[in-house]
N, C-alpha and C positions, 0 to 999 in steps of 0.2 A: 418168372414171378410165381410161378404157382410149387414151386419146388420150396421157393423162400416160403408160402402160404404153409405147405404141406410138414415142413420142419417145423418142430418143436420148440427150437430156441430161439427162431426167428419172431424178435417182436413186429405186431404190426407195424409201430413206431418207423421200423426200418422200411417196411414197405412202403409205407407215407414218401417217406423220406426219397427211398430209391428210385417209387414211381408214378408217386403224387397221389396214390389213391388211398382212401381213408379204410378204417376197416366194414364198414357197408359195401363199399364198392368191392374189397376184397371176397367179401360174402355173396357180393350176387354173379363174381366173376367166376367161385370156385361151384357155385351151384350151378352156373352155365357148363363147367369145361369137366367135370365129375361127373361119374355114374351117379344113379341115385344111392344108393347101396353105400359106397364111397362118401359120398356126401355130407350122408347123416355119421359114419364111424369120423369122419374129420371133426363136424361139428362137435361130436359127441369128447373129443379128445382134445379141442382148444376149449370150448365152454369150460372158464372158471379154471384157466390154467396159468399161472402166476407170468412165466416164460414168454406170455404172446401180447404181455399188457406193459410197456418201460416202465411204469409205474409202481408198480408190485413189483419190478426185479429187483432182489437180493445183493446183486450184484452187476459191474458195466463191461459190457463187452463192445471192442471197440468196430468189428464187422458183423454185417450181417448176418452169416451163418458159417458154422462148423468150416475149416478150411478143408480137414482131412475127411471130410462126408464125401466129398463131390468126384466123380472121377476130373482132371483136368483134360480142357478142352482146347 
């Protein structure tokens, strides 16, 4: 979950979706399991990022994130 948090083009939406928690919950899970340091560079890169709101996306993608990001597991 925190990988789908820390991607770029993972909307919250999906997270909702995937694991029931809203984007608050997502906020205070990534401030629990990050450095602080980390923390704030995430904040600082999702605040006001079109990619992490479905609503402002340009475009639909039908998974959650990048297939070719991830190593397979």
């Amino acid at each position: 979950m925190i990988e789908m948090a820390w991607e770029d083009r993972t909307p919250f939406a999906a997270i909702a979706y995937s694991y029931g928690l809203s984007e608050a919950d997502v906020i205070k899970l990534m401030r629990q399991e990050l450095k602080p340091s980390s923390f704030r560079l995430w904040r600082q890169r999702v605040t006001g990022r079109t990619t992490k709101h479905q609503a402002k996306r340009p475009f639909i993608v039908g998974r959650a994130y990048c297939q070719t990001q991830y190593k397979q597991r």
